[in-house]
C-alpha positions, 0 to 999 in steps of 0.5 A: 295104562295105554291111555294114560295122560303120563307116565305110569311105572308098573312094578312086575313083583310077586309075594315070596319075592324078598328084594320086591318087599324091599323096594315097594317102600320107595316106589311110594316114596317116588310116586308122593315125590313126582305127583302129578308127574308120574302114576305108579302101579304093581302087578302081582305077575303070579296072579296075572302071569299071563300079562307078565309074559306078554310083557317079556318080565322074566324076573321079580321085580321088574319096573316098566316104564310106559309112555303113550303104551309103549315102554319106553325104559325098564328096570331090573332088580331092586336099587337103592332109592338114588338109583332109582330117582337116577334112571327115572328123573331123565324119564318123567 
């Protein structure tokens, strides 16, 4: 991630997490629509709590998104798909 080539979205989510179920359908949904453009990746932040606090994710889900290693926008919570495309498309 810190050396990618373009943007990566990770998604912080866990599995007792009912809204984080709801939106992985559209995460792969986005990730076919922007190709090459964007790298989407998740993280189960309780087998890796360690990462999801140095990353300041305080809840499930959680969207970073991370240019250059640096995270350059973030998204809480579960949104419909158009929400979703909305905070990204100015982004990627």
């Amino acid at each position: 991630m810190l050396r990618a080539d373009r943007p990566v979205l990770v998604d912080f989510w866990a599995e007792w997490c009912p809204p984080c179920k709801m939106i992985a359908p559209i995460l792969e949904q986005l990730e076919a629509e922007y190709g090459e453009r964007l790298t989407i990746a998740k993280l189960n932040g309780d087998d890796h709590p360690e990462i999801a606090r140095r990353y300041g994710i305080l809840g499930f889900p959680t969207l970073n998104l991370y240019r250059d290693g640096e995270v350059v926008h973030q998204i809480v919570g579960a949104k419909p798909k158009r929400l979703l495309k909305a905070e990204l498309d100015d982004r990627v």
